[in-house]
C-alpha beads as a LAMMPS data file, in Angstrom:
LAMMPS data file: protein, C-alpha beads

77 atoms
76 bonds

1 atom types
1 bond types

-500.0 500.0 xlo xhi
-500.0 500.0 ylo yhi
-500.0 500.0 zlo zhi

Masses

1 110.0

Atoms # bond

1 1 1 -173.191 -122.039 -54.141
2 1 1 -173.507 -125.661 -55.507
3 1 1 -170.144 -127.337 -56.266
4 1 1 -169.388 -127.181 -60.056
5 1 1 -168.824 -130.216 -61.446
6 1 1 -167.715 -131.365 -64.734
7 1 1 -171.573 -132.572 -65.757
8 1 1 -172.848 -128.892 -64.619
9 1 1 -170.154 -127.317 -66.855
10 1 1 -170.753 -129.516 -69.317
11 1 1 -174.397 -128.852 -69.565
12 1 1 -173.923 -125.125 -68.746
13 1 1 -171.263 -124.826 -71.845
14 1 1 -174.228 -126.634 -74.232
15 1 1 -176.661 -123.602 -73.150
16 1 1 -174.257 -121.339 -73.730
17 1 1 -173.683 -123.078 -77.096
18 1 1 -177.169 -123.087 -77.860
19 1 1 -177.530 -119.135 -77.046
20 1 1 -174.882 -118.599 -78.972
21 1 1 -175.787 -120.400 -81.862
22 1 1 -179.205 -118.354 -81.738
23 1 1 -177.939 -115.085 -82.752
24 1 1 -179.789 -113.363 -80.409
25 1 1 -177.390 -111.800 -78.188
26 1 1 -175.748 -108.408 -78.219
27 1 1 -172.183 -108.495 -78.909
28 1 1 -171.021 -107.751 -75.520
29 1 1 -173.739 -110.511 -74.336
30 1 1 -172.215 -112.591 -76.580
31 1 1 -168.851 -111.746 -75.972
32 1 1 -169.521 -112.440 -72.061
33 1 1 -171.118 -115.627 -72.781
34 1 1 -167.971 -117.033 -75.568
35 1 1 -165.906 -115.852 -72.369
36 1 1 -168.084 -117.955 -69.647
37 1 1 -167.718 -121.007 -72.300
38 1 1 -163.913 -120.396 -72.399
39 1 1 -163.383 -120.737 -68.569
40 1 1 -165.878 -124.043 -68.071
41 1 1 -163.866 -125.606 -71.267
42 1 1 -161.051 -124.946 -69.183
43 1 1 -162.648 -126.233 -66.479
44 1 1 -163.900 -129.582 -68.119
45 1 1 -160.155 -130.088 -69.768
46 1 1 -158.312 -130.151 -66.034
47 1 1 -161.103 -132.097 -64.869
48 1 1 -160.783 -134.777 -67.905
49 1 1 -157.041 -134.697 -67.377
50 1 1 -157.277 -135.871 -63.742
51 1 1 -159.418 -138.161 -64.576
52 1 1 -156.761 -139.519 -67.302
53 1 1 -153.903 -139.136 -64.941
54 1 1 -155.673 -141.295 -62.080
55 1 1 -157.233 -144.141 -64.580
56 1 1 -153.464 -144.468 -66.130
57 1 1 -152.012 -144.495 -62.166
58 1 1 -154.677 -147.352 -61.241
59 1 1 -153.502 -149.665 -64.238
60 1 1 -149.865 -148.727 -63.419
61 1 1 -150.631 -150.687 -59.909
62 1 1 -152.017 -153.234 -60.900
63 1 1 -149.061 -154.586 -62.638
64 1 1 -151.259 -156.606 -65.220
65 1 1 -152.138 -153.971 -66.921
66 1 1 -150.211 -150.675 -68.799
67 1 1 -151.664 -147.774 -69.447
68 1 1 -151.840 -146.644 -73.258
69 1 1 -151.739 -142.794 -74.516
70 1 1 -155.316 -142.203 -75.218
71 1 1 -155.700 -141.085 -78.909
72 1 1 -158.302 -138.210 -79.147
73 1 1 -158.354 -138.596 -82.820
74 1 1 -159.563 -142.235 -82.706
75 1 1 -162.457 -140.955 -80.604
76 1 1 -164.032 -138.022 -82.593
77 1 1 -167.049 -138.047 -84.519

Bonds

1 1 1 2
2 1 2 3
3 1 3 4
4 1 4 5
5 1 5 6
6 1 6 7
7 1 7 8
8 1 8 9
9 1 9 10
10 1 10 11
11 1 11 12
12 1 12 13
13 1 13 14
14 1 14 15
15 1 15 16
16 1 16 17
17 1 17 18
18 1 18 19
19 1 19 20
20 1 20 21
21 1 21 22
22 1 22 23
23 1 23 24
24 1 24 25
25 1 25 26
26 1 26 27
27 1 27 28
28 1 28 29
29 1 29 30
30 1 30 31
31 1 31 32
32 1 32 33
33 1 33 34
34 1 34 35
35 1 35 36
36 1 36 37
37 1 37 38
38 1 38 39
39 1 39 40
40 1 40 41
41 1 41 42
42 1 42 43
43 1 43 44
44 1 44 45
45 1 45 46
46 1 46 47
47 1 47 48
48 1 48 49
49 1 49 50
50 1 50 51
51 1 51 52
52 1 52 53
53 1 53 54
54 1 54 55
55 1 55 56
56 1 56 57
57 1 57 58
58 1 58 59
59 1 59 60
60 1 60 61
61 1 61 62
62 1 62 63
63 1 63 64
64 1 64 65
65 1 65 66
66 1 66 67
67 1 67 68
68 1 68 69
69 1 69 70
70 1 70 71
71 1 71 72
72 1 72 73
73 1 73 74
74 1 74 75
75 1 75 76
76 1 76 77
């Protein structure tokens, strides 16, 4: 089995989107498939937060620059 990564989830949890959005599904299909989206959102959050945590860590050594909070509502659309 292929090593998930956040880009595989990612794309995974638009085609479960996408299904989902179709209305085609049974409700336990869909149910199964809302539960599938839950764990790679969960997936793509810890992997985001690492991310966060290791950007903020470099900028904390370079000692020129500080590390900000980000501000997720600055960044929706």
């Amino acid at each position: 089995m292929a090593k998930k990564t956040f880009e595989s989830a990612l794309a995974r949890l638009e085609k479960i989107t996408e299904e989902l959005e179709d209305g085609d599904l049974s409700l336990e299909a869909s149910l199964k498939k809302f539960n599938e989206g839950i764990e790679l959102t969960e997936f793509c959050n810890a992997r985001l937060t690492e991310a966060r945590t290791k950007v903020e860590i470099l900028l904390e050594k370079s000692g020129r620059l500080q590390a900000e909070p980000f501000d997720e509502l600055e960044h929706e659309d």
